[in-house]
ZAMARGU-4260 file (C-alpha; in steps of 0.2 Angstrom, whole numbers, plus 5000, padded with zeros to 4 digits):
<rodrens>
0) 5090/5702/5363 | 5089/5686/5372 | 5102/5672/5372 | 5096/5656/5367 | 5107/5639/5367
5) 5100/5623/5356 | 5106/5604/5364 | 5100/5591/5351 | 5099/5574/5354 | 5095/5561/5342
10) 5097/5557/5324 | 5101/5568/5310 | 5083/5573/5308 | 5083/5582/5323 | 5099/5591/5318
15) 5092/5595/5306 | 5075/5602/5315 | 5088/5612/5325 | 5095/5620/5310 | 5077/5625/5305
20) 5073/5633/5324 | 5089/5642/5323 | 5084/5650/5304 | 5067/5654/5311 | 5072/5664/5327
25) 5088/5674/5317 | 5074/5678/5305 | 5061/5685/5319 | 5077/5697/5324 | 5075/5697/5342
30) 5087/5682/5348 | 5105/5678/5346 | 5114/5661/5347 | 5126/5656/5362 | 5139/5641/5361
35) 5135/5636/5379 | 5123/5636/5392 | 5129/5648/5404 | 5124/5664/5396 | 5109/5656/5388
40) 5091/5663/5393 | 5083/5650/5385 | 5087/5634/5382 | 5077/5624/5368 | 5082/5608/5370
45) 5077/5595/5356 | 5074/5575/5361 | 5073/5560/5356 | 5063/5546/5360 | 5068/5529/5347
50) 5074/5522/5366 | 5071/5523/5385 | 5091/5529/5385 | 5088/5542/5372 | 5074/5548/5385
55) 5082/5546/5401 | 5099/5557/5394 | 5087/5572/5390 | 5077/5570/5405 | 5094/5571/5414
60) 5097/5587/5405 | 5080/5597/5409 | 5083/5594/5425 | 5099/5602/5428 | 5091/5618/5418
65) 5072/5620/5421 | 5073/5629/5437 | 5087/5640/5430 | 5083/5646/5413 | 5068/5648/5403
70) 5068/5625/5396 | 5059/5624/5379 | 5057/5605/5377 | 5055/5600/5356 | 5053/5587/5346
75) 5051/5568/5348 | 5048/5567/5367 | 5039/5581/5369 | 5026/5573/5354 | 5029/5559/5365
80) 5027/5562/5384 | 5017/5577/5380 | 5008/5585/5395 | 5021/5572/5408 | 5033/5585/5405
85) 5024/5599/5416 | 5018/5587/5428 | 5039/5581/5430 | 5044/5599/5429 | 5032/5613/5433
90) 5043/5626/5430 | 5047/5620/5411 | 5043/5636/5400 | 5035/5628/5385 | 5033/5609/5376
95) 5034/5607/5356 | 5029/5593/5347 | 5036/5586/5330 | 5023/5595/5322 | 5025/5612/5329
100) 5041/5617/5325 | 5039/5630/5310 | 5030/5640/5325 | 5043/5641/5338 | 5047/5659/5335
105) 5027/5662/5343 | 5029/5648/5353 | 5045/5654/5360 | 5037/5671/5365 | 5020/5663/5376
110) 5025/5643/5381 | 5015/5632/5384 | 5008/5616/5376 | 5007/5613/5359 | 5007/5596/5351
115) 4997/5585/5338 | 4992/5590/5321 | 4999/5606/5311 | 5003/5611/5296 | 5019/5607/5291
120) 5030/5621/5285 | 5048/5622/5277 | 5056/5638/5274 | 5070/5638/5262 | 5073/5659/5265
125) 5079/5654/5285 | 5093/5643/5279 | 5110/5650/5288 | 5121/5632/5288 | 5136/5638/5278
130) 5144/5619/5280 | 5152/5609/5269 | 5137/5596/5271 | 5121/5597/5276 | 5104/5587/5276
135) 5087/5591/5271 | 5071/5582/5275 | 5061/5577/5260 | 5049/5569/5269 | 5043/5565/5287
140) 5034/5551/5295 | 5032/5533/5293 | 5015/5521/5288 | 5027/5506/5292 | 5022/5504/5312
145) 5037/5490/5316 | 5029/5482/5333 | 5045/5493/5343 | 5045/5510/5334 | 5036/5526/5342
150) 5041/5536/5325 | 5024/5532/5318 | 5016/5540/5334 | 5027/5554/5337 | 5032/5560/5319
155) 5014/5554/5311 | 5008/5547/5294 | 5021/5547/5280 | 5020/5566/5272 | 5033/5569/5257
160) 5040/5589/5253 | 5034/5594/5234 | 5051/5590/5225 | 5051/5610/5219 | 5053/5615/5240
165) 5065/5602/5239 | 5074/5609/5224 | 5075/5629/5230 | 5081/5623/5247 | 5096/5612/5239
170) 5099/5627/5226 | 5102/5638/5244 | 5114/5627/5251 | 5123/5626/5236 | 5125/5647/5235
175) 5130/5646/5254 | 5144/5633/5249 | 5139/5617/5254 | 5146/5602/5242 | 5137/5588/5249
180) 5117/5583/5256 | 5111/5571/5266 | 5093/5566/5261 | 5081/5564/5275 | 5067/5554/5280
185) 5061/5539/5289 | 5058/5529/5274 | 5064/5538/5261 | 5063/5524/5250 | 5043/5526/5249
190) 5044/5547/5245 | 5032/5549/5231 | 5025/5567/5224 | 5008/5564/5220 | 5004/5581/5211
195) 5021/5578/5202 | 5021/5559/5201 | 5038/5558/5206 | 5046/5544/5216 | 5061/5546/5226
200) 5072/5539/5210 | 5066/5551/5200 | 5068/5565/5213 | 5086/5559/5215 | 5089/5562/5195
205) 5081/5580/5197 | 5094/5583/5211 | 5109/5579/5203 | 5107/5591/5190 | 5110/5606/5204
210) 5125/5614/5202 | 5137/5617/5216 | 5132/5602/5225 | 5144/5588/5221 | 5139/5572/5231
215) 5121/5568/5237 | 5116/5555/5251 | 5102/5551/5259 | 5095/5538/5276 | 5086/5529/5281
220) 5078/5515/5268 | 5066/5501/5270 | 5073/5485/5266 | 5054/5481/5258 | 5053/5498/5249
225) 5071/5496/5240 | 5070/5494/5223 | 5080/5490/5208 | 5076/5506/5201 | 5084/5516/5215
230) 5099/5503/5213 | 5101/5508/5194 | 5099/5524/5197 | 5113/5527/5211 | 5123/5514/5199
235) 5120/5528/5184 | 5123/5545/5193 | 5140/5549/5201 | 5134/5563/5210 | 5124/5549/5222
240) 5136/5540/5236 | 5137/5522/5234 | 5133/5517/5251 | 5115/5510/5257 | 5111/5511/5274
245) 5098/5496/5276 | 5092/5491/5293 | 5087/5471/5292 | 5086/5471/5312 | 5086/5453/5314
250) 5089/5439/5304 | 5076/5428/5308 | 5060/5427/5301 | 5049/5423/5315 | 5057/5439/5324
255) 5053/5449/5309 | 5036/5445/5308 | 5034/5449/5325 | 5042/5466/5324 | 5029/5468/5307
260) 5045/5471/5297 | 5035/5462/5280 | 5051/5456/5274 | 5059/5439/5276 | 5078/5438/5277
265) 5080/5428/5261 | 5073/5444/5252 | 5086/5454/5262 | 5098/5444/5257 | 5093/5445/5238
270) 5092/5465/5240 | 5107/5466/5247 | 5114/5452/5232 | 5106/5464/5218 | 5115/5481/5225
275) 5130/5473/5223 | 5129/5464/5206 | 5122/5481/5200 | 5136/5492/5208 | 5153/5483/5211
280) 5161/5495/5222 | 5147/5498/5238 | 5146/5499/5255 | 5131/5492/5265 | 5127/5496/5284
285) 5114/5492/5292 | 5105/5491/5310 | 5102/5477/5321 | 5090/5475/5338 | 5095/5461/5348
290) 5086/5453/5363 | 5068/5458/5355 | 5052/5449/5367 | 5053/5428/5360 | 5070/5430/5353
295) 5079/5412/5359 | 5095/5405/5353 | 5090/5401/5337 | 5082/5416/5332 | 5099/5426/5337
300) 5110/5414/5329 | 5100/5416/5311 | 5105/5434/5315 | 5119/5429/5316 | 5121/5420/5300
305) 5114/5434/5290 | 5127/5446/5296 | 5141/5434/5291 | 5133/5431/5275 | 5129/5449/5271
310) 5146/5455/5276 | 5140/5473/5280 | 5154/5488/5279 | 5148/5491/5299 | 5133/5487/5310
315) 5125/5499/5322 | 5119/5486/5335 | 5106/5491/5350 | 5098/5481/5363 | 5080/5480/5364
320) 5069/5492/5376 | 5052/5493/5380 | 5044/5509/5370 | 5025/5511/5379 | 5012/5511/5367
325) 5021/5502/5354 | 5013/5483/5348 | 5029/5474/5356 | 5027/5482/5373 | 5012/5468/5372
330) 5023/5454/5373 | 5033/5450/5389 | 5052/5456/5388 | 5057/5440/5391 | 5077/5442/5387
335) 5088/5445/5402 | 5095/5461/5401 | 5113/5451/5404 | 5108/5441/5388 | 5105/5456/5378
340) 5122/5462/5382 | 5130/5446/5379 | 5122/5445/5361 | 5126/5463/5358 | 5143/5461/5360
345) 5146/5445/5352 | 5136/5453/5335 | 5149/5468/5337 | 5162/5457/5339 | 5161/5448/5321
350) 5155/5463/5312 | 5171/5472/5319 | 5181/5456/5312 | 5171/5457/5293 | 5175/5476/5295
355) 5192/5474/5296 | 5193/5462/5282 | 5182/5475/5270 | 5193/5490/5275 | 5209/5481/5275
360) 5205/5478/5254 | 5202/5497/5254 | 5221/5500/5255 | 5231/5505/5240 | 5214/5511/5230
365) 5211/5526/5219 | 5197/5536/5225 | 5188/5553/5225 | 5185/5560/5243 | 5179/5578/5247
370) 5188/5587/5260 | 5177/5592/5276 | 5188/5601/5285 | 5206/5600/5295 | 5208/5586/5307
375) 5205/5589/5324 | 5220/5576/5327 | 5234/5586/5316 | 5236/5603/5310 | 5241/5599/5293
380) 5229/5586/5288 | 5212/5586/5283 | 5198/5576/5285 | 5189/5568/5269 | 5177/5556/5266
385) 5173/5544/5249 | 5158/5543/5241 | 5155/5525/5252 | 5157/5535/5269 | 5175/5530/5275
390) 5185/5544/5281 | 5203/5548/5272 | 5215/5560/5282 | 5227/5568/5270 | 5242/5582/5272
395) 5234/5596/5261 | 5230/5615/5265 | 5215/5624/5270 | 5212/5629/5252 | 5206/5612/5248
400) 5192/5610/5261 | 5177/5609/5250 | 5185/5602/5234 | 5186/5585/5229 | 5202/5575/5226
405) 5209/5560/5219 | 5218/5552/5233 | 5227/5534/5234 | 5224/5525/5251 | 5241/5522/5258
410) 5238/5513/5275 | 5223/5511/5289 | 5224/5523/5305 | 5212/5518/5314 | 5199/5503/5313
415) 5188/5514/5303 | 5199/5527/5296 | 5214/5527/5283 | 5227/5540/5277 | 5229/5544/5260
420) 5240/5554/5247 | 5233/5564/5234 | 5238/5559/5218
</rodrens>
């Protein structure tokens, strides 16, 4: 049998595609899984390409391996840089695209190129994750086309799973123990099932009633696609986590419009001013570009307004980079690389002062977290996490791990993470 070894880099959908080529190939029954790359014959490894850095980290990699091992290249880059990748590395074995993942186990056998259009394919039977979470993608690409984003390019058109493949594949997790899901997709705000009607609402109050699985989130939303609805519905189920992550990217308007956001950060601001009149105790995070082409003073410092007006839980914060082929790499990158850092850090900075705020008020509360597993810190603690995605350490037994208790917050550990007594 040959020995294969999976490095994934990117978001939690490519985690997730991993997971999928690791049930595919146990299933064909002639590979096994190593933990390293040493006694690997193959290495498949699965890329990213929402940035240049995500791109250069993975270029980085390929080339310590291709002229050593058999180099599969998957997902986004490959969709991306397509045949680039044999002209950079003759000797890599085989190239993937987004599309072409439910095929690896022939792919894996031949190499070679295969990207565009296929049929997509999602097969509950090759689940093995026996994790206490876990995601699934419930649907896949994105209509939106912001002027800086290559996922409409490399992931496609906007395609949603029919809500019973999503169903039977929660109902298997469930039997293999999992307690909590991450819901996936690049919008997952605009999921609809035509044959079935059903709208992503409605597909999360089908969900809930799966037994076994006792918390449920999902990422990433559009801020133009959030409805009250969905609010309502997240408010009325206790099952769902009540934490939104919504990306506003900037706060001004004329750097929205230019990045085709079709949003203004007033409605933002009255989005994120409903979730919280609807359910009292949330958390909102959200992700910001800085240094985007045309973006002066002003246009930052509006951004800066909106974050102190928000007063998100956290920020994920990035500095702009050209993607090739996108709208934006149009307009002249006119920023100085030394005043995207500057306005990177200075966002990080105030976010990591309203952070502190919200997390200091978080002491002495009552809440229900679900035990992930021992802490890598301590031998006798666990690691939990509330429904709102802050993590609680507590003193508790490896019988616990998967259950959830009803801890009080005693003190903060960390900037981000607090220890906790169950009560």
């Amino acid at each position: 049998m040959e020995k294969v070894f999976i490095r994934t880099f990117g978001c939690q959908m490519n985690e997730y595609d991993s997971e999928r080529i690791s049930g595919i190939l146990v299933k064909d029954g002639n590979y096994t899984f190593v933990n390293s790359e040493s006694p690997a014959d193959i290495i498949i490894v699965n890329t990213c390409s929402v940035r240049q850095h995500a791109e250069d980290r993975a270029l980085s990699y390929i080339g310590r391996y291709v002229n050593k091992k058999k180099v599969i290249v998957v997902g986004c880059m490959a969709e991306n840089l397509k045949s680039q990748l044999f002209i950079k590395y003759p000797k890599l074995f085989g190239i993937v695209g987004t599309y072409n993942i439910p095929y690896i186990d022939k792919i894996i056998k031949k190499g070679g190129l295969y990207v565009g259009k296929n049929k997509d394919i999602y097969r509950p039977d090759i689940i093995i994750n026996k994790n206490i979470t876990s995601y699934i993608t419930i649907m896949q690409g994105c209509n939106n086309f912001c002027s800086y984003c290559v996922v409409p390019y490399v992931r496609g058109p906007e395609r949603s799973r029919p809500v019973t493949e999503i169903e039977d594949e929660m109902k298997k997790l469930a039997e293999n123990g999992c307690k909590e899901v991450t819901l996936l997709g690049q919008n997952v705000n605009s999921y609809y099932d035509k044959d079935n009607k059903i709208n992503f609402p409605k597909l999360l109050k089908k969900l809930v009633k799966i037994d076994g699985i006792e918390r449920i989130r999902f990422m990433t939303s559009h801020p133009k696609d959030l409805s009250e609805e969905l609010i309502e519905t997240i408010a009325s189920e206790k099952k769902l986590c009540k934490h939104f992550h919504l990306p506003v990217q900037s706060g001004s308007d004329h750097i929205l419009e230019l990045m085709n956001r079709n949003y203004t950060s007033s409605l933002y601001i009255e989005k994120t001013s409903k979730i919280r009149e609807i359910i009292k105790d949330v958390a909102i995070t959200t992700d910001i570009l800085v240094g985007f082409p045309c973006e002066n003073e002003k246009d930052f410092n509006d951004t800066v307004k909106l974050v102190e007006k928000v007063r998100f839980d956290d920020a994920f914060v990035f500095k702009y980079s050209e993607r090739k082929g996108t709208e934006a790499a149009k307009l002249r990158d006119d920023v100085k690389e030394e005043e995207k850092l500057r306005r990177l850090n200075y966002i990080l900075e105030i976010q990591a002062k309203i952070s502190e705020d919200i997390n200091n008020n978080e002491v002495g509360k009552i809440v229900d977290v679900l035990c992930l597993g021992k802490s890598l810190r301590s031998s006798d603690e666990l690691k939990t996490t509330t429904d709102k995605n802050k993590k609680v350490y507590i003193k508790a037994g490896e019988d616990k791990i998967g259950k959830i208790l009803k801890v009080k917050i005693k003190e903060k550990r960390t900037k981000d993470a607090f220890f906790g007594e169950i009560i």
